[in-house]
C-alpha positions, 0 to 999 in steps of 0.5 A: 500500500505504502508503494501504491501511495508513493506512485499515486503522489509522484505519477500526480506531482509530475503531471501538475508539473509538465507545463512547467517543463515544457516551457523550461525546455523551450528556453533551452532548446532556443539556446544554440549550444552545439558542440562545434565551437568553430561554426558556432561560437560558445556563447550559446553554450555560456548562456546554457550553463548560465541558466542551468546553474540559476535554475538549480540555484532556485530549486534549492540546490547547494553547492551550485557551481560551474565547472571550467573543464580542461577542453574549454566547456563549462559543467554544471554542478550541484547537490541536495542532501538526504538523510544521514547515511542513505545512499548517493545518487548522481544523476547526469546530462549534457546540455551541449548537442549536435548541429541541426545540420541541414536546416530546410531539412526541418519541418519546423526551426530546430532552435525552437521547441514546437508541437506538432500534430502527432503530439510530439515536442520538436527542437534540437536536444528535445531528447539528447539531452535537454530533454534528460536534465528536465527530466531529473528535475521533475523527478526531484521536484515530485519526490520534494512536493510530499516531503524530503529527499529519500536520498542525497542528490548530486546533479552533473551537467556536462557541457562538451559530451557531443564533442567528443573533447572529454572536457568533464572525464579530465576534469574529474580525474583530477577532481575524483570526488566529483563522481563518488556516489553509490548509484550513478544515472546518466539520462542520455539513452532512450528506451527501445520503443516508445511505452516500453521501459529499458534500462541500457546496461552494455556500452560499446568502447572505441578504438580510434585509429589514424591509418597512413598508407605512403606513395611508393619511393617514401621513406622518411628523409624523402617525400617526394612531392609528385611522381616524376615522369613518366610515373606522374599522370599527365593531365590535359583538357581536351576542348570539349570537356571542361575536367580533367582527363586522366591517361592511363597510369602505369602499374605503380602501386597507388597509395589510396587504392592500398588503402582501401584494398586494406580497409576492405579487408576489415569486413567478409563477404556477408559485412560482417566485421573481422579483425585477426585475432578479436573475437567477433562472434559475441551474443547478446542475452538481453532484449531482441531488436527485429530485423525489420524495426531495424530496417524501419529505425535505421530508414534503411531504403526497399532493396538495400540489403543490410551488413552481416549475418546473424541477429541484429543485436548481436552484431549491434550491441554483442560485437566488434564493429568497424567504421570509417569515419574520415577519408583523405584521398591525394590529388591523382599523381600528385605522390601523397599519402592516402590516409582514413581515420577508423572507429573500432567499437568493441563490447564489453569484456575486450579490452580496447588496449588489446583490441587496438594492438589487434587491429594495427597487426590485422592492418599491416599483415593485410597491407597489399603489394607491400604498402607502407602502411601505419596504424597510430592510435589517438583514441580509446574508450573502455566498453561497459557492462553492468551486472543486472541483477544487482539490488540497484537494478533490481529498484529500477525494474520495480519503479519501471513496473510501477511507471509503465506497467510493464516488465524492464526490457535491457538493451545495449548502445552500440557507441561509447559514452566517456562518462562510463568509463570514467566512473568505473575507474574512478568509483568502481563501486558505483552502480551506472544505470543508462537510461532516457528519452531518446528512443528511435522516434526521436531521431536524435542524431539527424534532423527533426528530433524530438520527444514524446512528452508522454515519455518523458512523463513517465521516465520523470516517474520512473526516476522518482520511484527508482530513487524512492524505492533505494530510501532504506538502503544504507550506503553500501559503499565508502562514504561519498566525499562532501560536495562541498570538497570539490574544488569548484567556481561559484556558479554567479 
């Protein structure tokens, strides 16, 4: 009965407070805080920060402040108390996003938070991550309206997590305390489909790699600017064209056809990625994903067949996957390096060290016509795996139940999210739990994103139950570090 009067309050304080929150997230959507300090200047992203830390200030919030983080973005931070000796949970968000990319492409301003006829809310961040800071607020404010926290609360907002510069996870390695807590929540993933509950409990790693093929005749004391004749393609513009025509070449080898030649040999015939060495058959145990919701979410065209073989779990959530995400091809003739910036996600339990030594080996012995070929690492991010059966998810699958009236479904991310890594090394005893409103309808990394106001009704419950629910839990883990210890600017 106790637990059917807590959801009544909370389900009920929620619902008198999403007027609210729709006009807060208006004003910070409107704020033009894209992770591309070149193209958008940080202004936006000041102005952001500025009035997250205001609104914390007028919830109550102690200790509020702004971070200055190493990569020159701002956090948010701030703290509420709880009764002695319950647990501490940090709950996290990112107030920057990506850029609205095409612009026309929006059926309505991405900067401006718009309801549509289907009911959804529109504007950039609407889901990732605006979205996810309102809904930390509401569950806080639900719990406070019938009385005190059941727990102590500390609120991190990051501002640099779309630019992938690690601003906040430097930050925190020299400050550790920052991140001591019991239970951390990072509110940027989403459920697997709208109405259905999911906590993500698998985040891919990463292997960034910068691959070099040289031109044949380099060495490292000549570099030798274009092919002499006659190895140099001539180029001429007959009259009636106006590009440039390209005769045949001889059979020199090309540095950008060994590269590609070499990439190739990252995936079989099926797509299926295969590095020498690393395993890549792993299965995922936790909720399917249908082949042909795949190919509705994915907006995969009628005709195009997709990429490897088995289930679509498995090879999203469950194994290593390749990617290029850069190509830099040389002028014809002109003699240069041909040079591709990889992505290798890996699932949890390889580690991205062992993984990245595998890939330069697989690289260099599939190198064709005995290319030079250079692998040099410039990234890594560990994968993470949670324990599901923990007492902590054990309360969120009860306040999911509660919440939606359905069983919590468990689900993986297929890319990786710094901030989990950062955690687990630096409060390994913290439980992380992922969850959001950035389910597949929210399209949240191309144009016309949104969130289904309903969602984020029912993930604010959620939240409130979750952290309800963990009151008489004594903190089982070392006590965290006083807020107050954080060396920290005053937010103004």
């Amino acid at each position: 009965m106790e637990t059917e009067a807590a959801h009544r309050a909370i389900a009920a304080s929620v619902a008198r407070l999403m007027p609210q929150a729709r006009a807060e997230l208006a004003e910070l959507v409107a704020f033009r805080s894209v992770a591309d300090p070149v193209r958008f200047p940080g202004n936006d992203c000041d102005a952001a920060a500025d009035w997250l830390a205001a609104t914390l200030r007028a919830e109550g919030f102690e200790d509020v402040a702004l971070l200055d983080t190493p990569d020159g973005s701002r956090s948010v931070y701030g703290s509420l108390p709880g009764p002695p000796a319950s647990p501490t949970v940090l709950l996290c968000a990112h107030y920057d996003v990506l850029p609205p990319l095409d612009e026309s492409a929006w059926n309505t301003p991405p900067f401006t938070l718009t309801r549509r006829t289907d009911g959804r809310w529109y504007g950039r961040g609407a889901a990732d991550c605006k979205g996810g800071i309102l809904m930390h607020l509401l569950a806080l404010r639900a719990l406070r309206a019938g009385g005190d926290l059941p727990v102590n609360v500390k609120l991190l907002v990051a501002g640099s997590q779309k630019r992938g510069t690690g601003g906040l996870e430097r930050y925190a390695r020299a400050h550790p305390e920052l991140l001591a807590a019991d239970a951390v929540v990072i509110g940027a993933t989403g459920n697997v489909r709208a109405g259905l509950p999911t906590v993500t409990s698998s985040v891919r790693g990463a292997v960034l790699a910068r691959v070099t093929v040289d031109p044949p005749g380099h060495t490292p004391d000549r570099t030798p600017a274009a092919y002499s004749a006659p190895y140099r393609a001539a180029q001429h513009t007959p009259d009636t064209l106006n590009t440039p025509h390209l005769p045949d070449t001889p059979d020199t080898p090309d540095a950008l056809a060994s590269l590609l030649r070499t990439l190739a040999s990252l995936h079989d015939r099926e797509g299926n990625t295969v590095v020498d060495g690393l395993d890549c058959r792993g299965r995922w145990r936790g909720a399917p994903y249908p082949r042909r919701r795949f190919r509705r979410d994915a907006e995969v065209l009628y005709g195009v067949r997709l990429l490897g073989s088995d289930a679509i779990a498995d090879r999203l959530w469950a194994r290593p996957a390749a990617t290029v995400v850069g190509l830099d091809c040389p002028p014809p003739g002109s003699g240069g390096s041909a040079r591709a910036l990889l992505c290798l996600h890996v699932p949890p339990g390889t580690d991205t060290g062992t993984a990245a030594g595998l890939l330069a080996a697989h690289l260099e012995s599939h190198a064709p016509w005995g290319a030079r070929i250079r692998c040099d690492i410039v990234g890594e991010t560990q994968p993470f795996g949670a324990d599901t059966t923990s007492p902590v998810y054990t309360a969120m699958a009860e306040a999911m139940r509660q919440a939606y009236g359905q069983e919590m479904r468990v689900a993986g991310l297929g890319g990786p999210v710094p901030l989990c890594d950062t955690v687990a090394e630096l409060c390994p005893r913290a439980e992380i739990l992922l969850i959001g409103l950035a389910e597949p309808e929210a399209r949240v990394h191309t144009d016309n994103e949104s969130v289904d106001p309903r969602e984020l009704e029912r993930m604010s419950v959620t939240e409130a139950l979750f952290l309800w629910r963990l009151r008489s839990r004594r903190r089982p883990c070392r006590p965290c570090s006083p807020a107050r210890t954080v060396p920290l600017r005053s937010a103004p």
